[in-house]
N, C-alpha and C positions, 0 to 999 in steps of 0.2 A: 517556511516563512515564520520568523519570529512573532509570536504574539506578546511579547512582554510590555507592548505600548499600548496593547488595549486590541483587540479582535475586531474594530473598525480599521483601527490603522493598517492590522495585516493586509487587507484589501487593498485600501488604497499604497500601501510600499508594495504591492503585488503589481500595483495597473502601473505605478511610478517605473519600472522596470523594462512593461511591456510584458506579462503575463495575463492571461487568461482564466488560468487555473494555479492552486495552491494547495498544500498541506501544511497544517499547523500543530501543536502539541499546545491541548488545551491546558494541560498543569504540567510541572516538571516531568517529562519522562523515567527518571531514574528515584522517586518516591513514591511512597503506596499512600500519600495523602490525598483526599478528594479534593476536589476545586469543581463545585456547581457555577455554572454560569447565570449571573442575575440577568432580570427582562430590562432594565435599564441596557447593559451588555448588549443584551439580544437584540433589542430597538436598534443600538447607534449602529450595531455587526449588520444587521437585518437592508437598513438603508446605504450603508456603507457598500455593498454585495449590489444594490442597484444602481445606483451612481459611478461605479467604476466600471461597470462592466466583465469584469471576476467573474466567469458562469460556472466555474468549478471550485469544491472546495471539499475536501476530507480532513481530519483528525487523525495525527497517526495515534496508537493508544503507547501508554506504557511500557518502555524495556523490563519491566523488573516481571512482567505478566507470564506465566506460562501454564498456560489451558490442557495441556498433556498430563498433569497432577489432576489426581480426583478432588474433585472440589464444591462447594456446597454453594449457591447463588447467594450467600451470605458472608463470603468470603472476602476477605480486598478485593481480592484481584474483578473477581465476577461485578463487585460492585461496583469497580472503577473500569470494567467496558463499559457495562451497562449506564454508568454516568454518561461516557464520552456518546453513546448511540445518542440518548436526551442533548447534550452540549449540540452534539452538530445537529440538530432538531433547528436548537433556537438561537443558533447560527447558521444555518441556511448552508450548510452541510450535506454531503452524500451518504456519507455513513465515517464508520470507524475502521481505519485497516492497524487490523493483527497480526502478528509472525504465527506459526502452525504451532513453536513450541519445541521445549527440547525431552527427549526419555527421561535422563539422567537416569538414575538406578532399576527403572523401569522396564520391561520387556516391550519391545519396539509396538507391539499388536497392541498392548496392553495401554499405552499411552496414545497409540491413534483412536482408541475404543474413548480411550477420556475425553479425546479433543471433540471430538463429535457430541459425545452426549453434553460435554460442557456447553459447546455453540448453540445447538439445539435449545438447553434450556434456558441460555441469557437472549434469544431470538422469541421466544415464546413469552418471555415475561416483560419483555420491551416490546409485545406484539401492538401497541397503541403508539407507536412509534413511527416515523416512516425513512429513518438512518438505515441504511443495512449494516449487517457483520460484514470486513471485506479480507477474507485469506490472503494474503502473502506467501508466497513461496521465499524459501530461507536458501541459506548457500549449504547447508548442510556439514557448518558447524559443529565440530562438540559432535552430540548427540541431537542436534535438529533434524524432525521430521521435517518432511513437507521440502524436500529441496528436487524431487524429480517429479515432474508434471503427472504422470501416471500416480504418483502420493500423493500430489493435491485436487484432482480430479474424483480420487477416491474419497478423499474428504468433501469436496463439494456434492457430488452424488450420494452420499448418504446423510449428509445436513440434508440435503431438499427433498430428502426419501421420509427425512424422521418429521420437517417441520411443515407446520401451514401457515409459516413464512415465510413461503420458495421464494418471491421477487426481492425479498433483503438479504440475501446471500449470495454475495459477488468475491472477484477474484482478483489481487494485484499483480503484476508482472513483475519483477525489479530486475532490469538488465547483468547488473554487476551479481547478483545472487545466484540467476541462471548460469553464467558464463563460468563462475568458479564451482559452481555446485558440479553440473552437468553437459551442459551445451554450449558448441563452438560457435561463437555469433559473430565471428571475425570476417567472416564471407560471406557472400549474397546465400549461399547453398543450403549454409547453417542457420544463417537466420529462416530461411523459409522451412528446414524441416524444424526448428522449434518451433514457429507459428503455427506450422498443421498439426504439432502434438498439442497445443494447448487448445487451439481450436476442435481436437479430437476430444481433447478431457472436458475442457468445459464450457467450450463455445466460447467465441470472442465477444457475441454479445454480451456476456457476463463480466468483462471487464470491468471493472469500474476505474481504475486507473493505471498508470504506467509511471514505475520508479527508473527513471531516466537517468542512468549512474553508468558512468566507465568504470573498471576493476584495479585496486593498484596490486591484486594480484592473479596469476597465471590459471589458466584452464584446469579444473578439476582440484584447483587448490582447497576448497572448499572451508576459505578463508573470509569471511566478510570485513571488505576492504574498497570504499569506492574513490576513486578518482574523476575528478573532473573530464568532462567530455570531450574526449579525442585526445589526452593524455595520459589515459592508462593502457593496459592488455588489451582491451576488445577495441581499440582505434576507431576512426573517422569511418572509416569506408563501413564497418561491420552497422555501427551503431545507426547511422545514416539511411543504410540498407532498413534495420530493422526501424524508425518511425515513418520509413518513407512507405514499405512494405503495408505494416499496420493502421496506417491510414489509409492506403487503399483498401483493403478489405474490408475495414470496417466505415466508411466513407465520412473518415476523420473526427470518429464522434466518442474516440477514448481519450481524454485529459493525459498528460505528460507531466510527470512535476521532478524538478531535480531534487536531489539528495546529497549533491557533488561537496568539497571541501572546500571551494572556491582556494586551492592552494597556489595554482597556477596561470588559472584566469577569474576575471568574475562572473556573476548569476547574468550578467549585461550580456558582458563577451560571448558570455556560452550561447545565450539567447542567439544573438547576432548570427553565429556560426551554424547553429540550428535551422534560423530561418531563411538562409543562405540554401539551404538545401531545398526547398521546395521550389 
């Protein structure tokens, strides 16, 4: 949801639509420049978030970020999670979701070792805080870790082994990531053993939210590429299967937010078709 009109408006263009839940990009994604959020901001974001009825809202952080590089809390990047955890503070926010991160020249071990200590220590010095960190799983990309559930479980289980801030350390879903990275979500069968592996890694209570994206490409392409809903690879039936699934187990209380291109339908359309399923 674009915030360029002001962080109350996102709310209300969220409820105009018929959303519940949202994710926003509190500064440009693709600059390492900070943008703090003033208490003016935060007031009109704050009442805004209660007069719409909005009960969900995350910050995605910055594309240019990757936590897999050793890096000092003095860093951009450290600085500008660490802003976004504060932003959705005083915006009435769940926290901030991050991608895992890519090696690049790096020894695979050797950059999942960084991404942990790095989380750790932006969790502990935002520990007056009450935003969590929220992992993303990637399509596995490039060199991106973090794209098979068993790699993002291992990084969630040692973030809450290192920190004593286990309850701000949650995990994002993104459909079109799984399905190119690793898992067939095409069918009732697929989506339910990926449910029970992430439920094995990290508990579905730990979700914090769900990147609700079709893929515009194929199984194991390990391409990130999302299409709007029920117009790409993973179709109507899979995708359907998987929030109707997911909300039964969890008894409907993980937020959904699109990410789609709006190429083919709109953010409306999609809704429509979505709510058509329950």
């Amino acid at each position: 949801m674009t915030s360029s009109k002001g962080f109350d408006e996102a709310y209300r263009t969220a409820q105009s639509i018929g959303c519940t839940a949202m994710q926003i990009f509190a500064k440009s994604p693709m600059q390492s420049k900070g943008r703090k959020v003033a208490d003016e901001e935060s007031t009109l974001a704050l009442k805004a978030k209660k007069e719409t009825g909005v009960t969900h809202m995350v910050i995605h952080a910055g594309y240019l970020l990757n936590f897999s590089k050793e890096l000092k809390l003095t860093d951009y990047q450290s600085r500008s999670l660490m802003e976004d955890i504060v932003n959705s503070d005083m915006l009435g926010g769940e926290g901030a979701v991050v991608h895992c991160g890519k090696a690049l020249e790096l020894a695979p071990e050797v950059a999942r070792e960084n991404f942990v200590q790095n989380i750790v220590a932006m969790l502990e010095e935002t520990k007056g805080c009450k935003s969590s960190i929220i992992l993303e799983n990637t399509a596995g990309q490039g060199t991106e870790i973090g794209f098979r559930f068993d790699d993002l479980g291992a990084f969630f289980k040692q973030i809450r082994k290192q920190t004593t801030q286990k309850k701000r350390i949650k995990v994002c879903i993104d459909t079109a990531h799984t399905f190119a990275g690793n898992y067939d979500l095409r069918k009732k069968a697929g989506v339910h053993d990926a449910l029970d592996q992430i439920e094995h890694e990290t508990g579905l209570e730990h979700i914090a939210c769900v990147h609700y994206n079709d893929s515009k490409k194929p199984l194991f392409s390990r391409v990130d590429r999302h299409e709007d809903i029920g117009e790409g690879t993973i179709g109507d039936e899979g995708l359907r299967e998987f929030i109707l699934e997911m909300s039964k187990r969890t008894d409907s209380t993980v937020p959904f937010v699109l990410e789609t291109p709006q190429g083919v339908s709109t953010y409306e359309e999609q809704l429509k078709k979505i709510k058509s399923w329950f």
